[in-house]
C-alpha positions as CSV (number, residue, x, y, z in Angstrom):
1,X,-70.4,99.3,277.2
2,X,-68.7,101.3,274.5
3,X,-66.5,98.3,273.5
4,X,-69.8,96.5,273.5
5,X,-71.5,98.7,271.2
6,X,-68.1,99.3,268.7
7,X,-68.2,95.4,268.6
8,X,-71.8,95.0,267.6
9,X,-71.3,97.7,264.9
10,X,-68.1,96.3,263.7
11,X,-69.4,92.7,263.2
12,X,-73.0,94.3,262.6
13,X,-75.2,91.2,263.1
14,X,-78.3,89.7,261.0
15,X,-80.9,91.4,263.9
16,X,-78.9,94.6,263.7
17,X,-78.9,95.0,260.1
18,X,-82.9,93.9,260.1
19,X,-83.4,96.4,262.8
20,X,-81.7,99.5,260.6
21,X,-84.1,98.2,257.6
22,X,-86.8,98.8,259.3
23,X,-86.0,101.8,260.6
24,X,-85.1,102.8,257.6
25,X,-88.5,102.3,256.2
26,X,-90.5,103.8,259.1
27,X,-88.7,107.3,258.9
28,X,-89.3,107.4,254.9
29,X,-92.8,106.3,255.2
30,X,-94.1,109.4,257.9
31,X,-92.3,112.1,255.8
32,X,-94.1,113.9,252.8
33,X,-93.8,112.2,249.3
34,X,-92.0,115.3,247.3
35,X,-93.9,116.9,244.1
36,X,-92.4,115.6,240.9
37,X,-91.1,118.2,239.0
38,X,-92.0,117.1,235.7
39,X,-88.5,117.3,234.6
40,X,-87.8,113.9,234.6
41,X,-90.0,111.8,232.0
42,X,-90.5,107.8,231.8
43,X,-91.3,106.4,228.7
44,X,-92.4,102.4,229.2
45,X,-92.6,99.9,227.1
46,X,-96.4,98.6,228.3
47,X,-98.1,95.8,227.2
48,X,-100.6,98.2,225.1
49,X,-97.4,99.3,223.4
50,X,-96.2,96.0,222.6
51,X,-99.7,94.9,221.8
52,X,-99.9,97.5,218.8
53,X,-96.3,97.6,218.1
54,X,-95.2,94.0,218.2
55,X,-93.1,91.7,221.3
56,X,-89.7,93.3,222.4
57,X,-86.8,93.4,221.8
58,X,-88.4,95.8,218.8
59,X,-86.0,96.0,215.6
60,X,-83.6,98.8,216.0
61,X,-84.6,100.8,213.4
62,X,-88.2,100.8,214.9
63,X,-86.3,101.9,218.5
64,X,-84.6,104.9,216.1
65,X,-87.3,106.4,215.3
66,X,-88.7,106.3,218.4
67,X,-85.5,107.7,220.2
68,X,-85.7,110.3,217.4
69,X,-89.2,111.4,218.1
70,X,-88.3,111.5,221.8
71,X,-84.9,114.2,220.8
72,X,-87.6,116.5,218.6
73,X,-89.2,117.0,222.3
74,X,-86.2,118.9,223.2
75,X,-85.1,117.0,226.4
76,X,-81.6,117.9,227.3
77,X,-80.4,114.5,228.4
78,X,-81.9,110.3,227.2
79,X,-81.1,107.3,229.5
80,X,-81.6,103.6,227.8
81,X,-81.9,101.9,230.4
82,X,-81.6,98.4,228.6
83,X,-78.3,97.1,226.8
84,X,-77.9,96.3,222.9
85,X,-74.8,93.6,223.1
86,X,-75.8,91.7,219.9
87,X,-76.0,92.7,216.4
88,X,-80.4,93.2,215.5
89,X,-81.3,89.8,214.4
90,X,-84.6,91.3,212.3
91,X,-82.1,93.3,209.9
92,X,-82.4,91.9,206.6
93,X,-78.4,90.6,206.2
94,X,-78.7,89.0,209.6
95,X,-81.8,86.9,208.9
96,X,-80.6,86.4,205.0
97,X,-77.8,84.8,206.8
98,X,-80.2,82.7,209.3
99,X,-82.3,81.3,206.4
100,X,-79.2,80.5,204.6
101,X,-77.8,78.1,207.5
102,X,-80.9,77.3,208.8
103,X,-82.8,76.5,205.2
104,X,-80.4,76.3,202.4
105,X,-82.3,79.2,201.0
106,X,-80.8,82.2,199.8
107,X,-83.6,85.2,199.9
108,X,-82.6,88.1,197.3
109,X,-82.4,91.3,199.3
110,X,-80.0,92.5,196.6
111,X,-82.8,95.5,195.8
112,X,-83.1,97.1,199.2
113,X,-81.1,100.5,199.9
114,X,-77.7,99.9,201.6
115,X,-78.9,101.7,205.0
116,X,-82.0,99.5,205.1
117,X,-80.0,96.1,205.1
118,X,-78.3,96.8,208.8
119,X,-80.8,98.6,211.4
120,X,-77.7,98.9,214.3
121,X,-76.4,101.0,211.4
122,X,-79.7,103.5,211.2
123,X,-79.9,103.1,215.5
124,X,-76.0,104.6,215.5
125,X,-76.8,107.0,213.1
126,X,-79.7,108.2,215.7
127,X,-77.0,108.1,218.4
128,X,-74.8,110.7,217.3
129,X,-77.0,113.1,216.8
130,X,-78.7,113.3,220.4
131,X,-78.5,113.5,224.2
132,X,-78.5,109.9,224.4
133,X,-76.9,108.1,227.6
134,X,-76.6,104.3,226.9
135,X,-76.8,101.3,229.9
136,X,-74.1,98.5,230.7
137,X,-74.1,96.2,233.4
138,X,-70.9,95.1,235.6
139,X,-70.0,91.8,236.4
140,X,-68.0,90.9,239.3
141,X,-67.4,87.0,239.1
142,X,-63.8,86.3,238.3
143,X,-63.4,87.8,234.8
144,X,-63.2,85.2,232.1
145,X,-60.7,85.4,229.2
146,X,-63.5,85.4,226.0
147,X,-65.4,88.4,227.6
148,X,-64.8,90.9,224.4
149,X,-63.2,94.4,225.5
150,X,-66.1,97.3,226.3
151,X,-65.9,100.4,225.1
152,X,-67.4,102.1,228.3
153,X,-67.4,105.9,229.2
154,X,-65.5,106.8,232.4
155,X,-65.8,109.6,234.4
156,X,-63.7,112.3,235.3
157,X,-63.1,112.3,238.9
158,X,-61.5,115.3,240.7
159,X,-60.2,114.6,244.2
160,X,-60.3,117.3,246.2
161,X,-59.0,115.8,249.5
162,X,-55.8,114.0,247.5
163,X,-53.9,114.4,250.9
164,X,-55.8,111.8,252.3
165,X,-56.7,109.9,249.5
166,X,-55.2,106.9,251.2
167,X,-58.6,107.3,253.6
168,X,-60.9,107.0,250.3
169,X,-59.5,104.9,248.1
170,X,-61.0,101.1,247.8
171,X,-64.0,102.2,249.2
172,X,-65.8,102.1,245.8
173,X,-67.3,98.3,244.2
174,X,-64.9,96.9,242.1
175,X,-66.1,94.9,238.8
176,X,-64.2,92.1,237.2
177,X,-66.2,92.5,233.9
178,X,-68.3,94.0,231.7
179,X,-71.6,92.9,229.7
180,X,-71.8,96.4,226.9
181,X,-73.2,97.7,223.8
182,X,-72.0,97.1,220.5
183,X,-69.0,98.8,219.6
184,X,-70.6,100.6,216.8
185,X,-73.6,101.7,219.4
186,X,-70.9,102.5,222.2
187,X,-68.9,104.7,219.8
188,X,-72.1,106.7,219.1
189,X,-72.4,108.1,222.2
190,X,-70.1,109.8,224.5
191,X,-71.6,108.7,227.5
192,X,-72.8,105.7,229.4
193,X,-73.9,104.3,232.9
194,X,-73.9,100.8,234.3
195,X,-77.7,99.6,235.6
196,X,-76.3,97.8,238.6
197,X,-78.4,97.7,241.5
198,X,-78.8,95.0,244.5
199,X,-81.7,94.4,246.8
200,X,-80.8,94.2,250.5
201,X,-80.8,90.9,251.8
202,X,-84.9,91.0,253.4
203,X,-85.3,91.7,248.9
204,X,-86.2,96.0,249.0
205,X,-84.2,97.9,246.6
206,X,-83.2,100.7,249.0
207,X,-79.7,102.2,247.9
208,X,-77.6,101.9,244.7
209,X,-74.2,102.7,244.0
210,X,-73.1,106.3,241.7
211,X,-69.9,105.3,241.3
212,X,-68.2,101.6,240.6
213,X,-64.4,101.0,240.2
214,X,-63.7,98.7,236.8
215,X,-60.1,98.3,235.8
216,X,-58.8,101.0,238.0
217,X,-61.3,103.9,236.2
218,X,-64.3,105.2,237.4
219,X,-68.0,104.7,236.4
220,X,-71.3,106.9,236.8
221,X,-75.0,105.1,237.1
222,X,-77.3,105.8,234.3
223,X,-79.0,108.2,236.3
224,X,-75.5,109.9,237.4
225,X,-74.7,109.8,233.6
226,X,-78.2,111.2,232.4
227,X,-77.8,114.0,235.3
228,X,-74.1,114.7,233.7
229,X,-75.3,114.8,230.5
230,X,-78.0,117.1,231.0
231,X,-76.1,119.9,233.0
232,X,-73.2,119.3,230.4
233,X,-70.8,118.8,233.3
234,X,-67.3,116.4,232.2
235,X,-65.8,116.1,235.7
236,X,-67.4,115.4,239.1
């Protein structure tokens, strides 16, 4: 019986697995819902917003000041949890340079103040000045030679059991790529968390990963990050 059951764990079957979800979901839904705290604060982007403020993605200055207004609240710690690869199409030298291929037309912008013509420029400004935790995502197809280099924000790991490390290691995901903020973003910051997250295989979202593995150095989640952030802590 014993090899039985070591067996059935071991190659842990479809109806085992289904069995575990469920019961996974019956113990979580008799015990009481815990009181929010209040310390943790989401700010949406709902359709009322977008319906006064314009359709998303908003130009990067706009997301500055918003980000800014959010830091004058005092919050000790600000998770993005969306990702700013591409340069802000709306600043003025990007579409310039959109009319110009698309129209022939070259529009004069030759009057506007220097830190008006690139809003990533204003949003990095923003950066460096606050609590702010920005979101990548990891890949893990077989990495492709024109993915561009990330600048990503590892974490310091302590390992406290190193004598039997050999019973830990390779026990974290490991990513093959990268999809990150600008450089000029990423540089602003001095942390970051990746936004990975899978459903299990019946589609609920029931557990993510802290910690990944990518190019043999450790990552936090956003939330991980945020939560490092705001106790100020640089090694786990």
């Amino acid at each position: 019986m014993t090899t039985v059951i070591a067996a059935i764990y071991l190659i842990n079957p479809a109806f085992i697995r289904y069995f575990n979800y469920k019961s996974t979901d019956a113990i979580l839904s008799v015990l009481e819902p815990t009181p929010a705290t209040g310390l943790v604060v989401i700010v949406d982007f709902d359709e009322e917003t977008l319906g006064q403020y314009g359709q998303w993605p908003w130009p990067r200055n706009r997301l500055s000041q918003l980000l800014q207004k959010i830091a004058d609240m005092g919050p000790k710690s600000i998770g993005l949890d969306l990702i700013l690869s591409e340069p802000d199409r709306t600043s003025p030298k990007n579409w310039q340079a959109t009319i110009r291929n698309d129209l022939g037309d070259l529009v004069d912008i030759a009057d506007l103040p220097e830190e008006l013509l690139d809003h990533d420029i204003k949003l990095a400004e923003t950066l460096k000045i606050g609590p702010y935790v920005l979101g990548f995502e990891f890949l893990f197809e077989a990495a492709a030679s024109t993915t561009r280099p990330c600048r990503l924000h590892p974490v310091n790991v302590i390992s406290i059991n190193s004598l039997d490390f050999s019973l830990t290691e390779n026990r974290l995901f490991q990513a093959n790529q990268a999809v990150c903020n600008l450089d000029q973003l990423a540089d602003s910051v001095s942390r970051s968390g990746f936004l990975n997250a899978t459903p299990d295989s019946d589609g609920i979202l029931r557990r993510i990963p802290l910690l990944l593995e990518y190019d043999n150095r450790i990552y936090a989640s956003l939330a991980l990050a945020v939560l490092l952030q705001s106790a100020d802590v640089e090694q786990i």
